[in-house]
Structures are given as structure tokens and as C-alpha cells.
N, C-alpha and C positions, 0 to 999 in steps of 0.2 A: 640363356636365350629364351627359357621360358615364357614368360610376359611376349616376347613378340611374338613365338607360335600360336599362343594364346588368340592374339589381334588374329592373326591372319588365319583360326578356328572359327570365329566369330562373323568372318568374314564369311565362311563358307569354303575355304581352301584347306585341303587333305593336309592334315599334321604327316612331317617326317615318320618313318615306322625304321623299323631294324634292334633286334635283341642284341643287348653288350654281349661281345667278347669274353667267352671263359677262361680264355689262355691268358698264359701270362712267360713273361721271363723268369730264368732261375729262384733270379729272388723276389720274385714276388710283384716285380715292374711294368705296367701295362707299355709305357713307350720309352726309349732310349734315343737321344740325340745322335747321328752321325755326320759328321763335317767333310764331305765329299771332296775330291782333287787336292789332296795334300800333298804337293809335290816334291818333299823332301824332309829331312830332319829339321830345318832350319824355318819353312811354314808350320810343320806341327810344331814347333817351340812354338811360334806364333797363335798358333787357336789354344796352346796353352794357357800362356801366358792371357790370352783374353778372354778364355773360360774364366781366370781367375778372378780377370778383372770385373768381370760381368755377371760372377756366382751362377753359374751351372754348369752343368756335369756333362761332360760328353766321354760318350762309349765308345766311339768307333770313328775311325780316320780311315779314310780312303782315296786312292791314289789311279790313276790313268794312265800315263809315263809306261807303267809297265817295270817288273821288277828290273827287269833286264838292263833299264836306265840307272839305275843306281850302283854304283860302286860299293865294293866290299862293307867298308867303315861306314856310308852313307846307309845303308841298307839296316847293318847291323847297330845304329845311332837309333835308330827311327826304332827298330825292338826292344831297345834298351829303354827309353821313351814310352812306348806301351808299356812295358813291363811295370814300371816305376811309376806310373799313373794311373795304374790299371785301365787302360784305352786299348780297346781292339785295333791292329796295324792289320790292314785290310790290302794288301798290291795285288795290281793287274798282271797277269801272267803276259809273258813274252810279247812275239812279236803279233801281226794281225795283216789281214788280207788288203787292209788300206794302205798298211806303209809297204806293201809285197810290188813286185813291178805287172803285176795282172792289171788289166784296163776295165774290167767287166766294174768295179768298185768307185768307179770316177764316171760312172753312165748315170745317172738319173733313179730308173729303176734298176739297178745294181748298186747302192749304195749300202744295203741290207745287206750285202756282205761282208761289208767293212772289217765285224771285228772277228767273223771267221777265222780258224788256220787253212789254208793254203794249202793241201796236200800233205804227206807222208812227214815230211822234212820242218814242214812248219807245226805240226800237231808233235811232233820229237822237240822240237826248240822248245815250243810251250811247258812239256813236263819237265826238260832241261832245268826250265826257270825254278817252276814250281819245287822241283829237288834243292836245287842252290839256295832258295829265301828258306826252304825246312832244315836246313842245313846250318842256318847263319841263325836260325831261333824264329823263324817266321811259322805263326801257324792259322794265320787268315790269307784267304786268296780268293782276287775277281775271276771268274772264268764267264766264256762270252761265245764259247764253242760249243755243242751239246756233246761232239765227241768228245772232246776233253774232259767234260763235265763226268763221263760214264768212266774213261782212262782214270781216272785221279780218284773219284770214288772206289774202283774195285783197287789198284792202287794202296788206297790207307785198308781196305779190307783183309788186304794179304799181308799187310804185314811194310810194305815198300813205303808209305807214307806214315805220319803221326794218326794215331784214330781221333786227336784229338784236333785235329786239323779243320778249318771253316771252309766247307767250298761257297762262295756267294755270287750268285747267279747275278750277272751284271745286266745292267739297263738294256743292255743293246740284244742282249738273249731277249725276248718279250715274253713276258707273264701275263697275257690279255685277257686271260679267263680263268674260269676253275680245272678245267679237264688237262689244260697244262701245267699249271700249277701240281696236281698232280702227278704227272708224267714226272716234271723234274726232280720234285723231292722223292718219286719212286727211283729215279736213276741215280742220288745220293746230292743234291743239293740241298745246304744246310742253313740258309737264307733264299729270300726272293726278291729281289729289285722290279718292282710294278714298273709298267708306263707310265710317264708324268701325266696321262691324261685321263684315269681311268675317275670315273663318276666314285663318288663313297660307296653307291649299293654295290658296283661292282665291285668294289676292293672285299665290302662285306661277306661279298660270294665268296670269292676267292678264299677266305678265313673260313668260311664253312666249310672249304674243300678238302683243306689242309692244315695241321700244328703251324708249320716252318715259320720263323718271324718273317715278317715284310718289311722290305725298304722303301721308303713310300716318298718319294721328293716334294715337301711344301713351295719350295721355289727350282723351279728348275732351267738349267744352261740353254741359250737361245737358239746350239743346234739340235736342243730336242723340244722346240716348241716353247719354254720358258712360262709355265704357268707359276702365276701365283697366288698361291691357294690357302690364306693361314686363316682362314675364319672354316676351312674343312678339318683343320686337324684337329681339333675337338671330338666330333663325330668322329673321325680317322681313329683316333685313337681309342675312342668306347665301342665299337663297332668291329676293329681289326686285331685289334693286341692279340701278340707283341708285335709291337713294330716300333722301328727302326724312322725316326722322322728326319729327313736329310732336307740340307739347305743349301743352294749356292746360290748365283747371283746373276741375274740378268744383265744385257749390256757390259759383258766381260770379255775379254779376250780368247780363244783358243789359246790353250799351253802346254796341250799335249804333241808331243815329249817334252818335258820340258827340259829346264840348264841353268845357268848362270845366265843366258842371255836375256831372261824371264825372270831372275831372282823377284826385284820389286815386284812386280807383277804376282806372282806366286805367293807372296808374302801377304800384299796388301791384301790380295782378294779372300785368303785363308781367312785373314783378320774379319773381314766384313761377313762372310760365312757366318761365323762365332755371334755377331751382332745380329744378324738377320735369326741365327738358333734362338738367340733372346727374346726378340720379337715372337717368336714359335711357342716358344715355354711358357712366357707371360698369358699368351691366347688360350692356352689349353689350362692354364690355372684361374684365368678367369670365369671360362664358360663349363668347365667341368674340374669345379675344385675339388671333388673327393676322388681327382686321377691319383694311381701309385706310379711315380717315377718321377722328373725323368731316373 
């Protein structure tokens, strides 16, 4: 995009500013693809199989449903699947304060509570969950509670979970600045899920704050706003690395919890995920070709 910065120098209009990113992933990768709302074994065959059609790579599958929806074999389908593609299996812990029978969640301003626990009994189901998916081979998990976030950290510190375990701070936790960004990955969170809305200098902040990869949504679901944003992930990526560049799809249906009643639905839209990642990768190889990854 140089040549157009250029024009609009010439003009008189302030060039973009922001030093690259030194971090990086394990091996060396500034960004990784994530395929958000995999709602079962049977859609991640699908972003598979259309990774392959479409050549590239994706690292991480993420799911909303919540572990607690998936049965045994389904659960334990879906790790075997990560394992065997090497793809992070990323589930939502348990239950949440919207499917709870509290009214405060269905007001308006009380909607921010949604993906809370609920008290005693609900912040106990959540680690329930989180035990039973570490059990079956699970070692990635969304949490969306702070308390949980702190329970599940000291947790794998003692000994009671895997140390090698992902906690990833889900979208609906908000990551709006650097001072909580911070705060989380000081209470043991080991990714970040930004707001769909956050400016690039802001994410940039954020990366100065803290190591932890970010998950950063180039398209995102229409009940969080549904920006699309693929001519930022370029900068996103020279600016924030590692991160984590997630994709869904506007004008989709709600599917969480999902089921069989949602099969196609679930499938189809996984698939277009995968195509809209395409779309992502192509953007960021064109305007920043000497990136490392995905």
C-alpha cells in the first residue's frame, strides 16, 4: 500500500506510524488463522476439508455450544481431529448466566452479563466442564468469567489441571485496553479475544502491554456489531503479533447451543468461515508479503 501512502504524503495527510511487533509464535509465526463457532466434529471435518481445498492452514477451531453440549464420542471426535491436524480444539466452558433463569440478562443494560457464572453452583458446573474436556484430551478452553479465569489458572498451578492447558479469554470477557489486558494475563490467561471494534493503534497498545497472542476478529457475528475489516489485517498483523486472525460471517444465524436441528446451518457456515480465512490470507500476503505465517 505504499504508493497510496505516498499520494496521500504529498497531499499533506500524516503517514500511518506504529513500530512492528517483536513477538512472535513458537515457531517463528507472526499470525495464525482461527475458525470461530465449530459447532461439532462433523463442521470441523468441514473447515477441514475446505482448508484443504482452499490451501491454508488453520490453527485453531473454536466453538460456543459450550463443552457441556457435546457428548462423550463427540467431544472426544473433535480432539482426535486436533490432534491428527495439529489444529487447537478451543470449547466454551459450561453453562452461562443467559441460558440461567435470572431476568437481570434479558434487560437491555444487563446483557453484559450474559456469559458470567451465576453464583456458587454455576462457577462449580464451569470447572465440572472444564475437568471432563481435560479428561477426554481437551487441552484448550473459552472462559468468559474472570472468576473462573483465576479458579482454572491456580487450578493447572497445583497440580489439579494440565500446565499445558489454554485458558482463552473469550470475546464476551472485554479486552479494551492495555491495563486489562494486563490484569488477565497476570491472573493466568494464555490468549486474548479483542473487541470486534478496537482501532489497529489500539490493538497496537494492547501488544505493548503484554506477550499473550491476541485474537483479533477480521469479520465478525452481527450480535457483536459484525465489522469487516480485511484491508486492517495487514497492519493487525505487523503491529500485534502473534495473533490469532478469526473469521465468521455476517448475516448468519444464531447457533448457539447448537444440535442436529442446526446440522446444515453449522456446516454451511463453518465452510464459508474457511473461504472468508482465504479472503484474509490473500490480503495480508498481498500487502505485507515478507509476513511469517499463517
Amino acid at each position: 500500500m505504499d504508493a497510496t501512502r505516498n499520494v496521500l504524503t504529498t497531499l499533506g495527510l500524516p503517514p500511518a506510524t506504529g513500530e512492528p511487533s517483536p513477538h512472535r509464535f513458537d515457531d517463528g509465526a507472526q499470525y495464525r488463522v482461527e475458525i470461530p463457532s465449530v459447532e461439532g466434529p462433523e463442521a470441523f471435518e468441514a473447515v477441514l476439508e475446505e482448508a484443504d481445498r482452499r490451501g491454508i492452514r488453520i490453527r485453531r477451531i473454536s466453538q460456543g455450544s459450550g463443552i457441556m453440549m457435546l457428548t462423550d464420542a463427540e467431544l472426544t471426535r473433535m480432539v482426535d481431529l486436533g490432534r491428527d491436524n495439529d489444529v487447537e480444539v478451543c470449547l466454551f466452558t459450561g453453562p452461562r448466566a443467559a441460558w440461567d433463569t435470572g431476568v437481570q440478562v434479558t434487560a437491555p443494560s444487563g446483557r453484559v452479563m450474559g456469559a458470567s457464572l451465576r453464583g456458587t453452583d454455576q462457577l462449580v458446573y464451569g470447572v465440572e466442564d472444564v475437568r471432563r474436556g481435560c479428561d477426554l484430551g481437551l487441552r484448550s478452553v473459552l472462559v468468559a468469567d474472570l472468576g473462573q479465569l483465576w479458579v482454572l489458572a491456580r487450578m493447572k498451578a497445583a497440580g489439579a489441571l494440565p500446565a499445558d492447558l489454554v485458558l482463552k479469554v473469550s470475546v464476551s470477557l472485554p479486552v479494551a485496553n492495555p491495563a486489562t489486558a494486563r490484569v488477565l494475563t497476570d491472573l493466568g490467561a494464555s490468549t486474548l479475544n479483542l473487541p470486534v471494534d478496537l482501532a489497529v493503534a489500539d490493538i497496537a497498545a494492547i501488544r505493548a502491554a503484554v506477550t499473550a497472542p491476541l485474537d483479533v476478529y477480521i469479520e465478525g457475528a452481527d450480535d457483536f456489531g459484525a465489522p469487516v475489516r480485511y484491508y486492517d489485517l495487514p497492519a493487525i498483523v505487523r503491529l500485534a503479533a502473534p495473533v490469532y486472525a478469526k473469521f465468521t460471517v455476517r448475516n448468519a444465524p444464531g447457533i448457539y447451543p447448537s444440535g442436529g436441528h442446526l446440522r446444515r446451518v453449522a456446516v454451511d457456515t463453518a465452510r464459508e468461515r474457511v473461504r472468508r480465512a482465504a479472503i484474509g490470507v490473500a490480503m495480508v500476503r498481498r500487502y505485507y508479503p515478507e509476513v511469517i505465517g499463517p
